[in-house]
TIVO-2410 file (N, C-alpha, C; in nm, 3 decimals):
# residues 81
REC num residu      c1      c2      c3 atome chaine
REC   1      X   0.081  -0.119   0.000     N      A
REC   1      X   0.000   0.000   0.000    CA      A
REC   1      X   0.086   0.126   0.000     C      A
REC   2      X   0.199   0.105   0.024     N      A
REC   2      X   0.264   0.231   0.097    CA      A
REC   2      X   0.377   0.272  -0.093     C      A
REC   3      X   0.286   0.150  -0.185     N      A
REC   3      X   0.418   0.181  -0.299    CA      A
REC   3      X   0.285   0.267  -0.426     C      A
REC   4      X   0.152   0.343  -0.363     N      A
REC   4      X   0.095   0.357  -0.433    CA      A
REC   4      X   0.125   0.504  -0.460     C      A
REC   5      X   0.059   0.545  -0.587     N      A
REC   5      X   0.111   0.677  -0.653    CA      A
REC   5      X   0.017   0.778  -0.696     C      A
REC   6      X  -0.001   0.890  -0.730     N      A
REC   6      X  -0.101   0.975  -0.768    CA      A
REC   6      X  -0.015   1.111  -0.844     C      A
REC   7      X  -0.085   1.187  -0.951     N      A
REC   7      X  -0.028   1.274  -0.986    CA      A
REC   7      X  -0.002   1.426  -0.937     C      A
REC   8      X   0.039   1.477  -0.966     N      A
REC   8      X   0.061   1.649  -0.952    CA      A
REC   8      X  -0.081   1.682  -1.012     C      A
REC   9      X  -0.167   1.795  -0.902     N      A
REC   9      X  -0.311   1.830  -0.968    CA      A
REC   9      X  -0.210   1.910  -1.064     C      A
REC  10      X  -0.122   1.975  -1.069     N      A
REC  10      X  -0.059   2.103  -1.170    CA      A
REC  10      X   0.004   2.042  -1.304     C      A
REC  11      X   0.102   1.941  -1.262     N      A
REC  11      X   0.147   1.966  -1.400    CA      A
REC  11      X   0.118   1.744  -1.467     C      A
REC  12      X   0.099   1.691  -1.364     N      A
REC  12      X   0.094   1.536  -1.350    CA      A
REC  12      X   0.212   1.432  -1.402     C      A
REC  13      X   0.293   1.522  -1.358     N      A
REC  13      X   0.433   1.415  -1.319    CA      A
REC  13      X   0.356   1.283  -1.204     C      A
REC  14      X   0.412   1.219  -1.198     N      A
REC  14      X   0.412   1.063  -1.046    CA      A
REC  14      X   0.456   1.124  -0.938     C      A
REC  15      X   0.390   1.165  -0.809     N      A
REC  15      X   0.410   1.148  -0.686    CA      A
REC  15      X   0.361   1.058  -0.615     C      A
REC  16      X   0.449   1.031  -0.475     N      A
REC  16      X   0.402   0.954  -0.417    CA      A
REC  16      X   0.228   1.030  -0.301     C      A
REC  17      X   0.179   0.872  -0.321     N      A
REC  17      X   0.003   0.891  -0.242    CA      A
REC  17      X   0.041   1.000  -0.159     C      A
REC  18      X  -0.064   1.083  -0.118     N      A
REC  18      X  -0.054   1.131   0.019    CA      A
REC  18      X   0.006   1.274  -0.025     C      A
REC  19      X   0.060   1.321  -0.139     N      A
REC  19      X   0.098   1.440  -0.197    CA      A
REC  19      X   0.002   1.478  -0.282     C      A
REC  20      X   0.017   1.615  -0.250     N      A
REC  20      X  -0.126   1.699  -0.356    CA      A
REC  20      X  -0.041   1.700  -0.465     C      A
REC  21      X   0.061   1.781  -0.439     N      A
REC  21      X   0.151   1.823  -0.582    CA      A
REC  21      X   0.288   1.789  -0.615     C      A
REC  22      X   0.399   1.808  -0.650     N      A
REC  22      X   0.496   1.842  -0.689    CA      A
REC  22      X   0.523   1.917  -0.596     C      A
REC  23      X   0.683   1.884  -0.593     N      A
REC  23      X   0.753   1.977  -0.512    CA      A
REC  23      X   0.777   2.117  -0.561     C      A
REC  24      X   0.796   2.123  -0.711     N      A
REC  24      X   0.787   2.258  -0.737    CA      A
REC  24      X   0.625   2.354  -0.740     C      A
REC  25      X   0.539   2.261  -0.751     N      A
REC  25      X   0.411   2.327  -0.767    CA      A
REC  25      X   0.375   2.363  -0.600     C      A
REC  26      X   0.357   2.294  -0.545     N      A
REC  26      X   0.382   2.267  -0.408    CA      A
REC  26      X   0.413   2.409  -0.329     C      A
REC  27      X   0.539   2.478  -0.338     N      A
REC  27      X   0.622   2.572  -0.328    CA      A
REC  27      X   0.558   2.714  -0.379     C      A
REC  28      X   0.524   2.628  -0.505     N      A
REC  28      X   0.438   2.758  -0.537    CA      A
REC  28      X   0.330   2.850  -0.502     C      A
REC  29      X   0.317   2.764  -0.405     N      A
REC  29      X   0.145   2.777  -0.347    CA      A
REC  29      X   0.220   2.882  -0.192     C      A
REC  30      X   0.142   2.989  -0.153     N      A
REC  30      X   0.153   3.055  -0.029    CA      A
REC  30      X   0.178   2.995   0.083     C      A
REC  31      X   0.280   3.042   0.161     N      A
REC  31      X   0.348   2.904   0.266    CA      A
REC  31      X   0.152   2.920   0.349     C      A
REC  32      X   0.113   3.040   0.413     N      A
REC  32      X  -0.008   3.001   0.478    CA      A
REC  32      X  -0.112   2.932   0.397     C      A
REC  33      X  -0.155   2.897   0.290     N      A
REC  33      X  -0.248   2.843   0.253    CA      A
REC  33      X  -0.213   2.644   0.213     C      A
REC  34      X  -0.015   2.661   0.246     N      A
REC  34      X   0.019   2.486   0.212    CA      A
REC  34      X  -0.025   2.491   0.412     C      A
REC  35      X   0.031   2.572   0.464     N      A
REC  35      X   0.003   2.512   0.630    CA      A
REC  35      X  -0.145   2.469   0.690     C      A
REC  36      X  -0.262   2.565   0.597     N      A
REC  36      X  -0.392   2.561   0.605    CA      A
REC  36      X  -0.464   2.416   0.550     C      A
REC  37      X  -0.369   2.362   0.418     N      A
REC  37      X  -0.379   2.230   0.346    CA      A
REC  37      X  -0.391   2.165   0.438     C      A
REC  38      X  -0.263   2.147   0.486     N      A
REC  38      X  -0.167   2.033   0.591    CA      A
REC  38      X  -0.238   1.986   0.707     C      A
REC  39      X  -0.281   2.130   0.800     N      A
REC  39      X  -0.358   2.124   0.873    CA      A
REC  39      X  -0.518   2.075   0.909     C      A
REC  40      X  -0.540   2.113   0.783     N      A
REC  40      X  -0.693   2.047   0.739    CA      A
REC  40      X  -0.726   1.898   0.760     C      A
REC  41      X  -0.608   1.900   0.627     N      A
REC  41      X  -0.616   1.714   0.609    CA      A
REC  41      X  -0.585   1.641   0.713     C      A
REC  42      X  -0.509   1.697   0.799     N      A
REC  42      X  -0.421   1.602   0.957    CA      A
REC  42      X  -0.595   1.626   1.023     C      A
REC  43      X  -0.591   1.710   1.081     N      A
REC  43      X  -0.737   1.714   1.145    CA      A
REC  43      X  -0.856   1.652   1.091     C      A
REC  44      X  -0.838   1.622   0.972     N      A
REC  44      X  -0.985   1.515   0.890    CA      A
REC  44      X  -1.099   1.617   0.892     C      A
REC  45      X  -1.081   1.747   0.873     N      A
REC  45      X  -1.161   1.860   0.830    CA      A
REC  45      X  -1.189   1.839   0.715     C      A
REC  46      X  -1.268   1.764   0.610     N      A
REC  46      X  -1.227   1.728   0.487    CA      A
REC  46      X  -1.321   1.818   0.394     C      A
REC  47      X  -1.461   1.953   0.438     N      A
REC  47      X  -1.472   2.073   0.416    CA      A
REC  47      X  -1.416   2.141   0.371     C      A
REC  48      X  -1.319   2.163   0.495     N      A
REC  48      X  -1.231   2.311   0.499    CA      A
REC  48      X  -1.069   2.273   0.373     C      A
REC  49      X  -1.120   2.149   0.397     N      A
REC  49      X  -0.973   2.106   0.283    CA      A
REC  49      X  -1.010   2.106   0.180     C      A
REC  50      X  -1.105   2.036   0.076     N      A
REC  50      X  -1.141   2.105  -0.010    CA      A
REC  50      X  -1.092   2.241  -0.050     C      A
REC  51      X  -1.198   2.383   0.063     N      A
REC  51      X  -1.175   2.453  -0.007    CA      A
REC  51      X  -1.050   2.481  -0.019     C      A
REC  52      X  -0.971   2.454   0.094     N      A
REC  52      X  -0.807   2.492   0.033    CA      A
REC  52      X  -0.749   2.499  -0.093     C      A
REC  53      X  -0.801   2.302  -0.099     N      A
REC  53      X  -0.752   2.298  -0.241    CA      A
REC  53      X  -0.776   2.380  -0.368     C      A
REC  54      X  -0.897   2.375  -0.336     N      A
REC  54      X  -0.956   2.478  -0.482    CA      A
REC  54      X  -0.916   2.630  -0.426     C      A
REC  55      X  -0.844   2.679  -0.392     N      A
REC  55      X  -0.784   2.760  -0.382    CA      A
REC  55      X  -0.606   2.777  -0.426     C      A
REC  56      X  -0.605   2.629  -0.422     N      A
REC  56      X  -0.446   2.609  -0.455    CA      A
REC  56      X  -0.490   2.600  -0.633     C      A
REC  57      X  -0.595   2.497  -0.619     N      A
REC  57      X  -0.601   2.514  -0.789    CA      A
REC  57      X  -0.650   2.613  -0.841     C      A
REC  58      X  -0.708   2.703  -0.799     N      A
REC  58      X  -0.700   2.823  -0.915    CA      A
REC  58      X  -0.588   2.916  -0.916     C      A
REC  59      X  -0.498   2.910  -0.807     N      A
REC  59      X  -0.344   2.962  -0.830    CA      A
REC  59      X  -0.275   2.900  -0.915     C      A
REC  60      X  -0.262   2.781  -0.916     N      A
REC  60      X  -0.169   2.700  -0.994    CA      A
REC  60      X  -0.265   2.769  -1.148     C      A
REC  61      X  -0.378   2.736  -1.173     N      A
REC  61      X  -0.484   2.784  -1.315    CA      A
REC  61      X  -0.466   2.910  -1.332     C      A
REC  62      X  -0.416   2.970  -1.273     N      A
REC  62      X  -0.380   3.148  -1.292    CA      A
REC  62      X  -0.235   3.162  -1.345     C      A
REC  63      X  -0.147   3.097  -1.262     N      A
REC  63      X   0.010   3.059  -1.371    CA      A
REC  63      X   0.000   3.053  -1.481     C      A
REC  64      X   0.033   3.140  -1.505     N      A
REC  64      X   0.074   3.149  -1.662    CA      A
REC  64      X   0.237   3.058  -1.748     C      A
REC  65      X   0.311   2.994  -1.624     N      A
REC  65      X   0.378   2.884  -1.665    CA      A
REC  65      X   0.326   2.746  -1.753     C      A
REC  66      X   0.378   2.710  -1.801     N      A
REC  66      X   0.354   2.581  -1.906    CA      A
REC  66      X   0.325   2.473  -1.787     C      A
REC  67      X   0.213   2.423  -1.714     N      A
REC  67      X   0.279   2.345  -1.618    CA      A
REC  67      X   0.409   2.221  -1.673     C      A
REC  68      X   0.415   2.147  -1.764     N      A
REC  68      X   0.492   2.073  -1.857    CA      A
REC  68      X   0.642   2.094  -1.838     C      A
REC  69      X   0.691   2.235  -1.857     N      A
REC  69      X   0.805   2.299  -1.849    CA      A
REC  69      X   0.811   2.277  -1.714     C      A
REC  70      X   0.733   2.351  -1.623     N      A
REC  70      X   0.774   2.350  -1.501    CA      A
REC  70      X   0.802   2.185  -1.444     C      A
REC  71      X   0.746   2.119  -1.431     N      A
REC  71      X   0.762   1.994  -1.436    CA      A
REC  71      X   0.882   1.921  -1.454     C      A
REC  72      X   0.983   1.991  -1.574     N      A
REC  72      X   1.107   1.925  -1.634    CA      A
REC  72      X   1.178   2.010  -1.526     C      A
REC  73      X   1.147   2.154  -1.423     N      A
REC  73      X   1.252   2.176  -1.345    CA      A
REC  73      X   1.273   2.064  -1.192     C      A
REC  74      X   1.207   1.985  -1.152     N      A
REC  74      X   1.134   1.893  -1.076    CA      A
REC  74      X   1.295   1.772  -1.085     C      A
REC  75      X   1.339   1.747  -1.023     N      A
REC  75      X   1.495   1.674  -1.034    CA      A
REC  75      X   1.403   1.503  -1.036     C      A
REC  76      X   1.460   1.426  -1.128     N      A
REC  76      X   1.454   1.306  -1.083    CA      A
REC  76      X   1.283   1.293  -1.136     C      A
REC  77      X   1.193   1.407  -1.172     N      A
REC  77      X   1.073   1.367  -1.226    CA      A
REC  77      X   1.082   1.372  -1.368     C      A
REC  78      X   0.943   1.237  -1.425     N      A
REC  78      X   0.932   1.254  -1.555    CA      A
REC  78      X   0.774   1.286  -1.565     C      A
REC  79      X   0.747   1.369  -1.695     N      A
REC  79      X   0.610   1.445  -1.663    CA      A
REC  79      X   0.507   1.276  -1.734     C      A
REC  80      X   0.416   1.310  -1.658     N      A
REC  80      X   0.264   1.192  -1.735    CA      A
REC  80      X   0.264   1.240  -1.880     C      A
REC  81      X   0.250   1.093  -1.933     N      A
REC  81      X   0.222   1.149  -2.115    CA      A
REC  81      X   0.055   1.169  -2.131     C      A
***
């Protein structure tokens, strides 16, 4: 269970379960609104996490970066075809 995988909502390189994003997408996001994520999901607020998320995703949807490109800066990742 612990070898299962899910993508980047941003650009969908392979992370491991249990990660929303990429480490570079990740970063990208306002340190208070990744602590508000974090916090959510640990507490099983699964409401208030939501909206986080959709708050992370319309930042990431407002980037005007290629997510693709960004993706190839990501060490050691290969992007989803």
């Amino acid at each position: 269970m612990g070898d299962e995988k899910r993508t980047c909502r941003r650009c969908g390189i392979v992370i491991p379960a249990g990660m929303l994003a990429c480490r570079y997408h990740w970063y990208q996001l306002p340190r208070q609104l990744r602590e508000w994520i974090l916090a959510t999901y640990r507490a099983g607020d699964h409401k208030a996490y939501v909206e986080y998320v959709r708050k992370a995703d319309q930042i990431w949807k407002e980037d005007n970066d290629d997510p693709r490109a960004a993706a190839a800066k990501v060490p050691g990742s290969s992007s989803a075809a």
